[in-house]
Wavefront OBJ file of the C-alpha trace (Angstrom):
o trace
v -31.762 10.121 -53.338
v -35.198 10.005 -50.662
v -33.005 10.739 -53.715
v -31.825 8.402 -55.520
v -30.119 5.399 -53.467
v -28.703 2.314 -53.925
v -30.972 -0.610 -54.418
v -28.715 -3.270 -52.250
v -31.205 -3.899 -49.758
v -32.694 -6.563 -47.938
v -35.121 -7.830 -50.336
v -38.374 -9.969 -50.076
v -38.740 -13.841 -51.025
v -34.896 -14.857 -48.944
v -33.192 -13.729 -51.517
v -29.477 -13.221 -50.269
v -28.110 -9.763 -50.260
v -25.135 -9.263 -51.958
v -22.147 -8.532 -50.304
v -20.238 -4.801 -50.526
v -16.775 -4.592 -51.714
v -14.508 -4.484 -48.557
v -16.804 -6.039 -46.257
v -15.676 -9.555 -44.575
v -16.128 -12.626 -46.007
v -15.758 -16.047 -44.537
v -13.345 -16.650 -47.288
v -11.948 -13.832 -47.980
v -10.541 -10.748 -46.031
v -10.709 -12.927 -42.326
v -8.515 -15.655 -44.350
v -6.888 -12.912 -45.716
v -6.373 -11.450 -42.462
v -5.509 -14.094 -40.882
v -2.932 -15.324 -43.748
v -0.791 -12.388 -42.809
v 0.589 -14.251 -39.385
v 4.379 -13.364 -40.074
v 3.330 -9.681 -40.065
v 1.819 -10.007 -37.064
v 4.276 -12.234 -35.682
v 7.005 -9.405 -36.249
v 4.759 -7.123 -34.635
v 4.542 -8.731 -31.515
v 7.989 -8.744 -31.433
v 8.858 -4.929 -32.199
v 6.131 -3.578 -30.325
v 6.074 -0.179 -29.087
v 7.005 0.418 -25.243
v 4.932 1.005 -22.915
v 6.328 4.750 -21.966
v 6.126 5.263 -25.608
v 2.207 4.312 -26.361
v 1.502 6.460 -22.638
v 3.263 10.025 -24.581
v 1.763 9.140 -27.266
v -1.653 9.166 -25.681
v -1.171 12.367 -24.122
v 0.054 14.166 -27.122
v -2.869 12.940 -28.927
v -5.180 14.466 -26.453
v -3.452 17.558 -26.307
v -3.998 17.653 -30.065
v -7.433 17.984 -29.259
v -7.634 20.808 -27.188
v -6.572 22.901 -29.944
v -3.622 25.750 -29.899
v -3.707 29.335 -29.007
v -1.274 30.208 -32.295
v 0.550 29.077 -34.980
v 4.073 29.685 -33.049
v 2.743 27.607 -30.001
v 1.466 24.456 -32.825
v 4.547 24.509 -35.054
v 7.007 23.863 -31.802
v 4.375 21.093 -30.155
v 4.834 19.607 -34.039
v 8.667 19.927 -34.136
v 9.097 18.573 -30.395
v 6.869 15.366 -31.337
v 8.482 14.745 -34.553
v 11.604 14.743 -32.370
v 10.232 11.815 -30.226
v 8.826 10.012 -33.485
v 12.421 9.668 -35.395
v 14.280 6.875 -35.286
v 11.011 4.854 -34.455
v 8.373 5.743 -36.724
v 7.237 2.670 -37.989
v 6.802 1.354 -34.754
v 5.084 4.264 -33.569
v 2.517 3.958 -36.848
v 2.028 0.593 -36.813
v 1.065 0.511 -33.115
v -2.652 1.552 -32.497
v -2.564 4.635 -30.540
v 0.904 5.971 -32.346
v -1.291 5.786 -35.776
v -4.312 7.518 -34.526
v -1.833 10.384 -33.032
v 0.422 10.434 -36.433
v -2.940 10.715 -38.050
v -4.312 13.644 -36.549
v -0.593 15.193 -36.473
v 0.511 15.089 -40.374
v -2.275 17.467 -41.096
v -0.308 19.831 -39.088
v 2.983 19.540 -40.427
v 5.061 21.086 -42.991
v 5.489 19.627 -46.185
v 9.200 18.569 -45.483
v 8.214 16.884 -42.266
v 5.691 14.900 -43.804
v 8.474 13.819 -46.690
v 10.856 13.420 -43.675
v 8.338 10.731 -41.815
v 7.490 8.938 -45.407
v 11.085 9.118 -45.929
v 11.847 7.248 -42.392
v 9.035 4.797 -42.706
v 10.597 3.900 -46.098
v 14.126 2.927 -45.429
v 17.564 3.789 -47.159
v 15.799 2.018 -50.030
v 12.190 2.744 -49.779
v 10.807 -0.518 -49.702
v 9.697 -0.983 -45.826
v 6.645 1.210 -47.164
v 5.506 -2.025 -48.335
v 5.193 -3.332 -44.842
v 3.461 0.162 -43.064
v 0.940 0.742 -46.307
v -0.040 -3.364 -45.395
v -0.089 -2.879 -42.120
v -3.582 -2.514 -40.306
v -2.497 0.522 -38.583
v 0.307 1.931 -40.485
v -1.476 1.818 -43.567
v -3.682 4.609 -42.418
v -0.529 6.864 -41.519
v 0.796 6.605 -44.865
v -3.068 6.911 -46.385
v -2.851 10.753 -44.214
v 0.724 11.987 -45.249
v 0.185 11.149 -48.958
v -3.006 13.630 -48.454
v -1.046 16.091 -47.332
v 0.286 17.135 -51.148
v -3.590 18.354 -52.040
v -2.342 21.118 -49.505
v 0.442 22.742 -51.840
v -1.894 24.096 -54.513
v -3.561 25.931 -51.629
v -2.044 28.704 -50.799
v 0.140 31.263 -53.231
v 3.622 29.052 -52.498
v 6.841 30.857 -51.432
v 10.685 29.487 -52.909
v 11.302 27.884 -49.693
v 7.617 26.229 -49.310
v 7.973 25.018 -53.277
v 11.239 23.476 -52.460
v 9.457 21.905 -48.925
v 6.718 21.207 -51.480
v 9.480 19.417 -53.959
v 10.457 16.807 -51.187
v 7.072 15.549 -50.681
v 6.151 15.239 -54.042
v 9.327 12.931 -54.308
v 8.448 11.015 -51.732
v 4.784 10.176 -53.159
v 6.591 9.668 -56.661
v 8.890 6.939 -54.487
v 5.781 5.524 -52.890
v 4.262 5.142 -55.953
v 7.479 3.016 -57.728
v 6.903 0.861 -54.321
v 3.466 0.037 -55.439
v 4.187 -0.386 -58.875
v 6.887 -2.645 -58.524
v 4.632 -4.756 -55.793
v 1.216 -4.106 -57.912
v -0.319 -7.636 -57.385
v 0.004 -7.889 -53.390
v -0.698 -4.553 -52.712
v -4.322 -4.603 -54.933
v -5.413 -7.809 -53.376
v -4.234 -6.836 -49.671
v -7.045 -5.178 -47.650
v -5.221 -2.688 -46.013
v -2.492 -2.025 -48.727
v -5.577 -1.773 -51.207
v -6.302 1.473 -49.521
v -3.007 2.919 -50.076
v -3.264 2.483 -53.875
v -6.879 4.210 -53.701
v -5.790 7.121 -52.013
v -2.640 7.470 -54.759
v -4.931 7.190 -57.572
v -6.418 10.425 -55.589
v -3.849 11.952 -55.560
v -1.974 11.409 -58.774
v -5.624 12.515 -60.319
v -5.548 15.534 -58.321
v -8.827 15.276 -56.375
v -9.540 13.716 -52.653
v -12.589 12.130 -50.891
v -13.510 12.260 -47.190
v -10.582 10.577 -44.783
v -11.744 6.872 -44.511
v -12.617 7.268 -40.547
v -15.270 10.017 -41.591
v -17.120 8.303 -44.646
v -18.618 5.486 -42.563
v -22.400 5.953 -43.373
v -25.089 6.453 -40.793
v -28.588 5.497 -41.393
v -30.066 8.435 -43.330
v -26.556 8.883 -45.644
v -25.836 5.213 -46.163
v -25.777 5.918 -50.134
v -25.208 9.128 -50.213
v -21.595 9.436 -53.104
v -18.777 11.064 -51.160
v -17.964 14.689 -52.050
v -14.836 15.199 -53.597
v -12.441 18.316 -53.960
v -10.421 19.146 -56.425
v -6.870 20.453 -56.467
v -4.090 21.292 -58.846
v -1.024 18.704 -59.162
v 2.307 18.764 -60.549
v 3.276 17.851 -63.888
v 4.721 14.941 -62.701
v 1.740 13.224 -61.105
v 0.379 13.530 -64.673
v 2.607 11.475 -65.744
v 2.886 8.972 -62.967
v -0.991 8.780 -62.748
v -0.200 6.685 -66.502
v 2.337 4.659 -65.364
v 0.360 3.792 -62.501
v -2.542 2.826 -64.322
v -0.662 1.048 -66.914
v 0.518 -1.298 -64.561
v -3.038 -1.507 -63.165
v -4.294 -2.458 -66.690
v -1.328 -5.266 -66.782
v -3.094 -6.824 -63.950
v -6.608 -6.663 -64.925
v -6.904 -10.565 -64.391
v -6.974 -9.688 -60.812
v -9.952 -7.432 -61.062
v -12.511 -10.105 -61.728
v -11.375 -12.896 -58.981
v -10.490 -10.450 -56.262
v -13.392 -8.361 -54.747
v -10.452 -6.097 -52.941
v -8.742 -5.586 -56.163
v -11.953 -4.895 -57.881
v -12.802 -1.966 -55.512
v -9.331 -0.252 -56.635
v -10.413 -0.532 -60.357
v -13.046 1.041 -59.247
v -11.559 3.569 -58.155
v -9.337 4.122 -60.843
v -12.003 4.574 -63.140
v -13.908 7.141 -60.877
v -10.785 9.708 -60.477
v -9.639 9.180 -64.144
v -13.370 9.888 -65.075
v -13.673 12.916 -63.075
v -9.924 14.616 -64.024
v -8.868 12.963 -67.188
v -11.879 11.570 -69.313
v -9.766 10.779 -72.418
v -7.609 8.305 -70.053
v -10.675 6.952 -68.291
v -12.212 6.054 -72.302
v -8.833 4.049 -73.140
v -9.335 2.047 -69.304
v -12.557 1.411 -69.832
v -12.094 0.025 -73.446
v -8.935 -2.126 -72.369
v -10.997 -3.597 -69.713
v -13.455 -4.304 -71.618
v -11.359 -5.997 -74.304
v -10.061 -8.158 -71.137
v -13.867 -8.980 -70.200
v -14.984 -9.909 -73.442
v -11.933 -12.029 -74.694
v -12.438 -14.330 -72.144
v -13.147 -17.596 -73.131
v -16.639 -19.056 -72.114
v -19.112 -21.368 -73.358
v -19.836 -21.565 -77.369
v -22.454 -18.661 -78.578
v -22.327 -17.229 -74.791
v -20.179 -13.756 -74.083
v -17.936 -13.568 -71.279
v -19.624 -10.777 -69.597
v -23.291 -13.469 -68.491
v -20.241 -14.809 -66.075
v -19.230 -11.759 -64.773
v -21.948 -10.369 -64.175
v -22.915 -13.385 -62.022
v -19.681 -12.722 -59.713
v -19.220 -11.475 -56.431
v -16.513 -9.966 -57.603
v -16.386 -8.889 -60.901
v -20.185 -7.709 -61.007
v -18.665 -4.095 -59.286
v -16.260 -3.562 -61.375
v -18.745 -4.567 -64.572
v -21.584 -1.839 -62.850
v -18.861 0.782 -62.636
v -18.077 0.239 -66.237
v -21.916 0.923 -67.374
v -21.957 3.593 -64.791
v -19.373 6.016 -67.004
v -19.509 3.939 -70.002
v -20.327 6.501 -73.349
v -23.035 6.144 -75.149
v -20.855 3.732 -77.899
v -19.432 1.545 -75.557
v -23.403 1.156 -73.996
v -24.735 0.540 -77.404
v -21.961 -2.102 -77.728
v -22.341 -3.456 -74.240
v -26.325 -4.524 -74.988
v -25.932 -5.293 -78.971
v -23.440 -7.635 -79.021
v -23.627 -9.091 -75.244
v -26.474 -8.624 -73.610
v -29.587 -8.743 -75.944
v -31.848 -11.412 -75.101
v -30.505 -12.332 -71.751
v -31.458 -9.383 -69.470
v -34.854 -10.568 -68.236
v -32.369 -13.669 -66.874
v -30.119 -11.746 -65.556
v -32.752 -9.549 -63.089
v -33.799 -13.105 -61.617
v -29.873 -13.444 -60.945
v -29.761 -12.216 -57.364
v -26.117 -10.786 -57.884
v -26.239 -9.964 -61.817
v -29.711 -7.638 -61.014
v -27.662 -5.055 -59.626
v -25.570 -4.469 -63.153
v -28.753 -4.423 -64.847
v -30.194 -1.460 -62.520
v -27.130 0.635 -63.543
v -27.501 -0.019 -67.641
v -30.811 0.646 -67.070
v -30.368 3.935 -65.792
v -27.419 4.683 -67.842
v -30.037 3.974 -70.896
v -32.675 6.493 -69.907
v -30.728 9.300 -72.050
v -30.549 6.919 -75.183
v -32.880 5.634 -77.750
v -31.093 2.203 -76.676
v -33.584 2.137 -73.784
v -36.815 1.687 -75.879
v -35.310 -1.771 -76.903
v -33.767 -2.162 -73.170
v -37.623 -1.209 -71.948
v -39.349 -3.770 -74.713
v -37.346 -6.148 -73.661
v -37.787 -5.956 -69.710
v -41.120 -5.526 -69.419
v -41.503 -9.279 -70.691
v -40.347 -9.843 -67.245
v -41.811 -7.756 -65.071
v -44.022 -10.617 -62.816
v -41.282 -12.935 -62.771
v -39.203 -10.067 -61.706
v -41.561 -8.580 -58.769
v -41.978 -12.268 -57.420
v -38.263 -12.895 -57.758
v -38.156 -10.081 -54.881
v -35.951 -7.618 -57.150
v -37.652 -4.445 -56.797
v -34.941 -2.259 -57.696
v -35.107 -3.285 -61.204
v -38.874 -2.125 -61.733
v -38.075 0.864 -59.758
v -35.526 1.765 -62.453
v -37.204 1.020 -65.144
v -39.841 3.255 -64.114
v -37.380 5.786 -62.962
v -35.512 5.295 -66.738
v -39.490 5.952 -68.015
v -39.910 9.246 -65.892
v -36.301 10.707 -67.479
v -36.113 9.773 -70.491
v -40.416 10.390 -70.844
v -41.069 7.596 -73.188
v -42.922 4.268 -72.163
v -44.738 5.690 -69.647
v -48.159 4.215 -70.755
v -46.834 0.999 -71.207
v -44.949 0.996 -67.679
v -48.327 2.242 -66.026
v -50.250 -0.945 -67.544
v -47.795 -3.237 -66.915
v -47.898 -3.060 -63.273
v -51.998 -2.845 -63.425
v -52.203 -6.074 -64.901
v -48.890 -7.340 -62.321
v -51.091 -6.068 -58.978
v -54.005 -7.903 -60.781
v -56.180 -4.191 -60.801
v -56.305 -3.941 -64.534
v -59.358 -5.584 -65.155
v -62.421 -4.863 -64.442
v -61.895 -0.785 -64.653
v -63.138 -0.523 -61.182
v -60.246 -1.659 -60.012
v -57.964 1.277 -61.088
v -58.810 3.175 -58.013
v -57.290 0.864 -55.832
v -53.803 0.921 -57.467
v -52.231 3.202 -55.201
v -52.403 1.235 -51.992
v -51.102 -1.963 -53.773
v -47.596 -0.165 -55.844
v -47.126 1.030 -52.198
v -47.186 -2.278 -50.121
v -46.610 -4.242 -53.344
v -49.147 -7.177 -52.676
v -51.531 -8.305 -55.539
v -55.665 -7.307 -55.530
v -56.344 -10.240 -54.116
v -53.914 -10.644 -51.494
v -54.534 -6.872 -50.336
v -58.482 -6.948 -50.087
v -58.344 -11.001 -49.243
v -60.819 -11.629 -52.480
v -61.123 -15.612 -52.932
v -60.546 -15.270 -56.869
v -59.722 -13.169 -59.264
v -62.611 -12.019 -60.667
v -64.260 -10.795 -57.868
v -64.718 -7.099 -57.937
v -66.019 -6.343 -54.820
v -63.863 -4.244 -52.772
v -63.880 -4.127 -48.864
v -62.739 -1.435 -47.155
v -58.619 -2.298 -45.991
v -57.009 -0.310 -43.599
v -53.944 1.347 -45.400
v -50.924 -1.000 -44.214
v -47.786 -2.244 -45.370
v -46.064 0.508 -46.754
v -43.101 -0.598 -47.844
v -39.772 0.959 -49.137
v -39.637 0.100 -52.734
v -43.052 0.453 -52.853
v -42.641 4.343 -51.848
v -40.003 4.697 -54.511
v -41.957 3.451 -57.444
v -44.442 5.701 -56.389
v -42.238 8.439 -56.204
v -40.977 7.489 -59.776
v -44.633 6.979 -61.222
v -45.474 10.728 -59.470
v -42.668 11.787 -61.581
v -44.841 10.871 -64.960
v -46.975 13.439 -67.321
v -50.010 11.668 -66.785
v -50.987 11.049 -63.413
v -54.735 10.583 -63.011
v -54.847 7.264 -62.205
v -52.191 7.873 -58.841
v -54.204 10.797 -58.198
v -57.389 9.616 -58.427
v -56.604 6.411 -56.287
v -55.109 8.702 -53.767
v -58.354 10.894 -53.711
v -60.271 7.747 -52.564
v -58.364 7.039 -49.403
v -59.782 7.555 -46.470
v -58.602 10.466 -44.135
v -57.701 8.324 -41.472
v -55.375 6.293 -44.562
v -54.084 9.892 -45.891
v -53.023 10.425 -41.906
v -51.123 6.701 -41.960
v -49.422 8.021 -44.994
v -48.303 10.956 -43.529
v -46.355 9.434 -41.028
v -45.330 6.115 -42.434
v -41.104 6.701 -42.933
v -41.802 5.542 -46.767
v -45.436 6.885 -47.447
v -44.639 10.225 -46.247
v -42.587 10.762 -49.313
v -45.460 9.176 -51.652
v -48.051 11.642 -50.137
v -45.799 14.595 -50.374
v -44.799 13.834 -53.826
v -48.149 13.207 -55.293
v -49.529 16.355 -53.638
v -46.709 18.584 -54.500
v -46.533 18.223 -58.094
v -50.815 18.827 -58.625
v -52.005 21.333 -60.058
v -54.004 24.101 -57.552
v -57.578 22.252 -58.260
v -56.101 18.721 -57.967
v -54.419 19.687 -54.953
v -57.972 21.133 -53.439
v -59.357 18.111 -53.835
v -56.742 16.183 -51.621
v -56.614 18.298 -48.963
v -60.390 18.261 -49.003
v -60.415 14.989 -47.830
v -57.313 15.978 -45.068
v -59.807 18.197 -43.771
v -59.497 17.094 -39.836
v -56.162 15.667 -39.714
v -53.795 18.716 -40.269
v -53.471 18.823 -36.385
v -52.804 15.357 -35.702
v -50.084 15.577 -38.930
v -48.651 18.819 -37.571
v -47.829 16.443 -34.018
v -46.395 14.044 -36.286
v -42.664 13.310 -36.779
v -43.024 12.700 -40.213
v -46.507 15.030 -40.733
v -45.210 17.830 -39.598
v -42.481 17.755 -42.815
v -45.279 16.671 -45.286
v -47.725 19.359 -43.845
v -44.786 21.580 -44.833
v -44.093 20.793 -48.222
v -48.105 21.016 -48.863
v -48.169 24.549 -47.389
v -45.347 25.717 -49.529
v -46.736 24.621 -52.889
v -50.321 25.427 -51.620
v -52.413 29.172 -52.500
v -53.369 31.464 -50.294
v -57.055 30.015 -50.082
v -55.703 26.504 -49.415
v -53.585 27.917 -46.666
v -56.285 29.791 -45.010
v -58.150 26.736 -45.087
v -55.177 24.577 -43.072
v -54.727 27.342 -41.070
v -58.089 27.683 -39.443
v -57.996 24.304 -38.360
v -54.966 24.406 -36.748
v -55.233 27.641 -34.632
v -58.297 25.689 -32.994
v -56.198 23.698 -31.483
v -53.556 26.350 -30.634
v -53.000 25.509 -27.251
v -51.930 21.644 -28.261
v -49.746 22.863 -31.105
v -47.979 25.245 -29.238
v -46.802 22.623 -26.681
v -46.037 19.677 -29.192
v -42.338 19.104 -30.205
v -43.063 19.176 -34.042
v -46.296 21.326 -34.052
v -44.683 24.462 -32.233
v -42.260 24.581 -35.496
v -45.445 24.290 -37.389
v -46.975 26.924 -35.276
v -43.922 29.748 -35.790
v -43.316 29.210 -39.872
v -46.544 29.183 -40.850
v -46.945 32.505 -38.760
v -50.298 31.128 -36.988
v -50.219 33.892 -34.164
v -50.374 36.666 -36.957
v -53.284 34.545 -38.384
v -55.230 34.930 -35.257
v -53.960 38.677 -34.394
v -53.349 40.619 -37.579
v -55.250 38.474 -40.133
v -54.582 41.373 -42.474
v -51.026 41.348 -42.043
v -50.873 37.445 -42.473
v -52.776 37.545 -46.104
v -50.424 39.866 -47.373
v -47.410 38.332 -46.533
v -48.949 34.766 -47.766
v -50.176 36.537 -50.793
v -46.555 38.131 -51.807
v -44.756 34.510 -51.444
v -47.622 33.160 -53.449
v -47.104 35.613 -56.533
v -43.490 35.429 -56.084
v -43.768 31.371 -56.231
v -45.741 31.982 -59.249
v -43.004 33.857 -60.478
v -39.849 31.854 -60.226
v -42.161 29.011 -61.518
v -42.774 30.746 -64.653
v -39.290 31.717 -65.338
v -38.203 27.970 -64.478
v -40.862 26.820 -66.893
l 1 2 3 4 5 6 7 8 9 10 11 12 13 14 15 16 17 18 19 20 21 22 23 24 25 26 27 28 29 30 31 32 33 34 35 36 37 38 39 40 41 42 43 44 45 46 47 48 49 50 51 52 53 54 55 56 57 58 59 60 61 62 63 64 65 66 67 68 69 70 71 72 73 74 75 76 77 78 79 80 81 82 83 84 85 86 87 88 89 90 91 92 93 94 95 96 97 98 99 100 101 102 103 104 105 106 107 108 109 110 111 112 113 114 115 116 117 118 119 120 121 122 123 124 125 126 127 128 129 130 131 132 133 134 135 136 137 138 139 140 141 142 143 144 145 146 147 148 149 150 151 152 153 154 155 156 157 158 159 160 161 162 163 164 165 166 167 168 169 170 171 172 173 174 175 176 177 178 179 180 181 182 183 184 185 186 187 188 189 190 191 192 193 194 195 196 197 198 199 200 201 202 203 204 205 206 207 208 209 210 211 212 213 214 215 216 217 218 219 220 221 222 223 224 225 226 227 228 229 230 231 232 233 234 235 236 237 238 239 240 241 242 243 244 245 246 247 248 249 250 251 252 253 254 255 256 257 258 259 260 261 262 263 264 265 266 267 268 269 270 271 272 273 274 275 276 277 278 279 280 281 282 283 284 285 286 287 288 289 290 291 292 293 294 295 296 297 298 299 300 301 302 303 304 305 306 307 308 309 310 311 312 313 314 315 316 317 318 319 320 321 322 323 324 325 326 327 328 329 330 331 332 333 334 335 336 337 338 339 340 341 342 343 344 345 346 347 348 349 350 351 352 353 354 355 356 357 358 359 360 361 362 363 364 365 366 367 368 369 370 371 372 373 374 375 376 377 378 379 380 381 382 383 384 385 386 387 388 389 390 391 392 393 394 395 396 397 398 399 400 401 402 403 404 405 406 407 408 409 410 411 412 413 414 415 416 417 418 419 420 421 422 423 424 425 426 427 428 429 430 431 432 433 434 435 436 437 438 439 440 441 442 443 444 445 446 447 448 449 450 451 452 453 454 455 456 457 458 459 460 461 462 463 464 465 466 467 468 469 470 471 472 473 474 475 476 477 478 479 480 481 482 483 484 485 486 487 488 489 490 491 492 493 494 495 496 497 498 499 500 501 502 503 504 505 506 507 508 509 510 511 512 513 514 515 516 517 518 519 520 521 522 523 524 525 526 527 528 529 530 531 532 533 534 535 536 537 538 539 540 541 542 543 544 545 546 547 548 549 550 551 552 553 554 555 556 557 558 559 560 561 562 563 564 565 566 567 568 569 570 571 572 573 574 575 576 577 578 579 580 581 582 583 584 585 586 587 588 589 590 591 592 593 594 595 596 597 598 599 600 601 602 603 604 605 606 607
């Protein structure tokens, strides 16, 4: 993902983004929030003490400095545990006692962690209600129902199955909680949580910890790793239950956006562990989505995919849907309408995903025929994603490609006259029209002014990226070929070109390849000093012959002394063995020479 990544960005024309599932809402989790006054009430009145929150502190930076053995660990455990009965819903629903609980379960024995669900529960089980809602305590109870992936570990002795035994019937006792509560505990933001991480668990596989899996900038879309572990027979059985009494409440799913995101997640696990369950879920839900009444002639489903709320949930459904269910989906619902729905700015997003879960069916020749009706409408509605798709649907599956190429020629305006074709590169990039991009008056002027290359933008990169990804490719290539160096430099280090420049080069052949860094000739040293250069000059070495390499390397040992003392060049400098180059020249072409036949090799063999 760039691989692939989510298309939910800030897109051109004002068109809102659509919110996330989980994220607040004027009027929805801060009313939601804030609705939840008698909790907080209570909690101001059985608040921790102050001694309390200070021990707890301390043991929770003593839990970071680690322990010199297991003997020295299990006692620190034993003695906090000691402190935490008879409290220990205070202690996890106050801030600092639920970070410290949280970084102490993992440490525990099986029958401590049942003893501390056990506690938080009551005689009858049913304060859990209160922690798993609870801002704070919810997160406790999130980390000791974890703690069962741990049992399948390790080869278990009696005494660790029966420690094992007690937990399990704790989560089993959690889980009757939640059933018997279903409604308030899907639509509550924190208890919402709770019910994810059970669906986890019952399915017998586990995500990151919520506190680790908030994204940075370069992993914002990147799909959480899971890891799989074995689960008694009795979470088999309680994972149906559970999602029986999920399905009862379906309802909730599509007016709910909290509710929606544990649907969600219900049909993820079940996917992943039991597919034959996940089939009857999806099928009931969509029985519930499509028996809804709406507007004479007009399915259900136009509505929900215009949602907030029910849109997820709907893109999650194409996302695993089977091949039937897709063919069903687009026959019966959605012929005719999806050129509408890519102007919706919410409804778009759906489409993206059925286009992409198309690509491996003949459906998506009809899907394709259908959008490209709309491709203009689409690219001025600001709703790039879709036409990145749709090319990225044309690349895998390897039909339409023709048809996608001259669609966007005569969309950038460079169809006509033929001349024109060479400048098609610059424009998918920025995604401005002929006109616009080389300020021509009218249309059918053909003379072309030299532009400086600007613009670059993100979308534009990645339908590049997805057009590079296409059997022919002369008209990319040849566009690229008539840059200027100084452009082929400014696409080097643009954050979005440098992935269009790499991609294009890498995949030519050895003479089309030659002819692009022909006209680099002169720039390899200021790319090498380049953030972003330096990677691309990389990837072009490593795909390059030994004759194209010689020819990079010569310039750059002329300016050896510059390279050497440049952040990103000296890295340049050591892997492509430059002071061997200048030294033992000999040496240097052999080496280059035995990576290039063994390249060769693996490429034949992948072929």
């Amino acid at each position: 993902m760039l691989a692939k990544t989510e298309d939910r960005m800030s897109q051109k024309g004002g068109v809102t983004k659509r919110r996330h599932t989980g994220e607040d809402e004027e009027g929805g989790e801060k009313k939601r929030r804030g609705g939840a006054k008698g909790e907080q009430g209570d909690r101001v009145r059985n608040l921790l003490d102050a001694l309390s929150v200070g021990y707890f502190r301390r043991v929770g930076e003593r839990l970071g400095e680690g322990f010199a053995d297991s003997e020295e660990r299990e006692m620190f455990v034993e003695n906090v545990l000691t402190e935490v009965r008879g409290k220990a819903a205070l202690v996890a629903m106050d801030r600092t006692g639920s970070f410290t609980l949280q970084r102490l379960l993992p440490l525990c024995r099986p029958d401590q962690v049942a003893e501390v669900l056990a506690e938080l529960g009551g005689e009858s089980g049913s304060e859990l209600k209160a922690v798993s809602c609870d801002q704070c305590g919810g997160h406790v109870v999130e980390s000791a129902v974890r703690q069962i992936s741990k049992l399948s570990q390790t080869a278990a002795t009696t005494e660790e199955e029966e420690e094992g035994g007690v937990l399990e019937a704790q989560v089993l006792s959690l889980c009757q909680v939640v059933r018997d509560g279903i409604a308030e505990f899907i639509q509550h933001v924190h208890g919402s949580h709770v019910v994810r991480t059970l669906l986890h668990v019952l399915s017998g596989c586990l995500g990151p910890l919520r506190t680790e899996t908030r994204p940075g900038a370069k992993n914002r879309n990147a799909v959480p790793q899971m890891t799989d572990f074995e689960v008694p027979t009795s979470f088999w059985y309680e994972m149906k239950n559970l999602t029986d009494t999920l399905i009862d409440n379906v309802n909730l799913s599509v007016t709910d956006s909290v509710a929606s995101a544990v649907f969600q997640t219900m049909l993820t696990v079940s996917h992943r562990k039991r597919p034959k369950l996940c089939k009857q879920l999806l099928k009931r839900i969509m029985g519930y989505l499509t028996s809804r009444s709406a507007a004479p002639g007009v399915s259900p489903l136009l509505v929900f995919l215009k949602d907030q709320a029910s849109s997820h949930l709907v893109e999650m459904i194409i996302q695993l849907s089977h091949k039937a269910l897709l063919r069903d989906l687009y026959k019966n619902h959605l012929k005719g309408h999806l050129v509408d729905l890519a102007l919706h700015s919410i409804a778009n997003f759906p489409i993206q995903r059925l286009t992409a879960a198309s690509a491996k069916h003949t459906m998506f020749l009809k899907l394709f025929d259908e959008l490209i009706q709309g491709v203009e409408a689409i690219l001025a509605a600001g709703h790039m994603g879709v036409i990145v798709q749709l090319a990225e649907s044309c690349a895998e599956s390897g039909e339409k490609q023709e048809d996608m190429i001259q669609c966007l020629l005569r969309a950038f305006h460079c169809a006509e006259p033929g001349t024109r074709h060479v400048s098609c590169l610059p424009l998918f990039m920025s995604l401005i029209t002929y006109e616009v991009y080389y300020h021509s008056e009218t249309a059918e002027g053909n003379i072309q002014t030299e532009v400086p290359l600007t613009s670059i933008c993100y979308h534009g990169s990645r339908l590049v990226q997805s057009l590079a990804k296409f059997k022919e490719r002369s008209l990319l290539l040849s566009s690229l070929r008539t840059q200027t160096p100084a452009d082929l430099l400014t696409l080097a280090s643009d954050p979005a070109g440098s992935h269009v420049l790499q991609a294009l080069i890498t995949t030519s052949s050895d003479k089309g390849r030659g002819k692009i860094l022909k006209r680099l000739e002169g720039q390899f040293v200021p790319m090498a000093c380049s953030r972003l250069g330096s990677r691309v000059l990389e990837a072009i070495w490593n795909s390059a012959s030994v004759t194209h390499r010689h020819n990079i390397a010569q310039e750059l040992v002329s300016c050896e002394s510059r390279l050497r003392s440049d952040q990103f060049a000296r890295h340049v400098w050591a892997k492509f063995a430059l002071s061997h180059y200048i030294h033992r020249r000999g040496h240097w072409q052999e080496i280059q020479s035995g990576e290039s036949k063994k390249r060769k090799l693996f490429s034949d063999i992948l072929e």
